[in-house]
C-alpha positions as a Markdown table, in Angstrom:
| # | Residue | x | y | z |
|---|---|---|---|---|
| 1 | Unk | 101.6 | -24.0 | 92.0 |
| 2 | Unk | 105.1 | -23.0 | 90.9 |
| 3 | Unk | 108.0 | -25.3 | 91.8 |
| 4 | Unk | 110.6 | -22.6 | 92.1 |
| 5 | Unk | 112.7 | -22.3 | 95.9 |
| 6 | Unk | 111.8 | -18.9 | 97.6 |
| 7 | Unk | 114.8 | -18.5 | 98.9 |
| 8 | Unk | 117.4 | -19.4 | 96.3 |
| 9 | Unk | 115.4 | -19.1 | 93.1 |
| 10 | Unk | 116.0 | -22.6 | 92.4 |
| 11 | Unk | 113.8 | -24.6 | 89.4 |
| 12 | Unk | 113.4 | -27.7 | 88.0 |
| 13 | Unk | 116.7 | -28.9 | 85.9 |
| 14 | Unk | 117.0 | -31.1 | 82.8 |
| 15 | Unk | 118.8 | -34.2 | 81.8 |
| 16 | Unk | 118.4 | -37.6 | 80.2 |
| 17 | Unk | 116.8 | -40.8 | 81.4 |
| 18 | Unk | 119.0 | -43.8 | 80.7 |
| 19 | Unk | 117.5 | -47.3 | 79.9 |
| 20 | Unk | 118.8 | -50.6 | 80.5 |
| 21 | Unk | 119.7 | -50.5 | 76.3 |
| 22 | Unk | 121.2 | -47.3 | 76.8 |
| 23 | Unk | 118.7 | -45.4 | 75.3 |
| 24 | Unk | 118.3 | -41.9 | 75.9 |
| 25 | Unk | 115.1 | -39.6 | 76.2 |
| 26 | Unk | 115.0 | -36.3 | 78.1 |
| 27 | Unk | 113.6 | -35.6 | 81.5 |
| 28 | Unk | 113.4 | -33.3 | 84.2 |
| 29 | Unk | 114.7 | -33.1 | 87.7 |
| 30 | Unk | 111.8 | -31.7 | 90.2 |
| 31 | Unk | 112.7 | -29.9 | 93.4 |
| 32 | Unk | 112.5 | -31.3 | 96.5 |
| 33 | Unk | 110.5 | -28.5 | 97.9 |
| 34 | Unk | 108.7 | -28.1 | 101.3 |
| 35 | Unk | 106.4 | -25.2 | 103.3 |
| 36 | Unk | 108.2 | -24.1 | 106.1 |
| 37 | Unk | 108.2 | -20.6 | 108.2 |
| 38 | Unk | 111.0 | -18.4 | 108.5 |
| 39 | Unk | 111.5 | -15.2 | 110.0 |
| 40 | Unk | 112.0 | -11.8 | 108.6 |
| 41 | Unk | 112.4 | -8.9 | 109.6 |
| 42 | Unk | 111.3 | -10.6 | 112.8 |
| 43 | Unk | 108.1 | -11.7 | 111.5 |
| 44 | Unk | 106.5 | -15.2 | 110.5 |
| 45 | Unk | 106.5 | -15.9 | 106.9 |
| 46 | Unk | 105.4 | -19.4 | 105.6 |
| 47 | Unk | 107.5 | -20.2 | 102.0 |
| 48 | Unk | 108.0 | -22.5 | 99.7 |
| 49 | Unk | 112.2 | -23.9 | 99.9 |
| 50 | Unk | 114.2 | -26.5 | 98.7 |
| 51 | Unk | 115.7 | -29.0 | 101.4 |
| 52 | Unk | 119.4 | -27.6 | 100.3 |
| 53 | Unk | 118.3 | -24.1 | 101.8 |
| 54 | Unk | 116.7 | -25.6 | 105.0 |
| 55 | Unk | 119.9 | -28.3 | 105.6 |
| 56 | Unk | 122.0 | -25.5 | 104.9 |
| 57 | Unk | 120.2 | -23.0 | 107.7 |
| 58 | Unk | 120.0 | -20.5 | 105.1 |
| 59 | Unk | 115.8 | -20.0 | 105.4 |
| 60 | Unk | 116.5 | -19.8 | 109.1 |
């Protein structure tokens, strides 16, 4: 199963994981993604999207 928003294109991102000693070591930043239905073309569609694209109305 692919972590990638339908709607936006959206995957995971990189960055580092701070410890308390202020070590670094890389990690990744998964989507917060959800399976919701949307309408196109003024039928049903069930998709994958990220909770940016549903707060912002833009899979609506």
């Amino acid at each position: 199963m692919s972590r990638v928003c339908e709607v936006c294109g959206r995957t995971k991102s990189a960055g580092k994981q701070v410890s308390f000693s202020n070590r670094k070591s890389n990690r990744t930043y998964e989507l917060n993604l959800q399976k919701t239905t949307i309408t196109v073309d003024g039928k049903e569609k069930k998709v994958k999207a990220c909770t940016r694209c549903i707060k912002k109305a833009k899979a609506e």
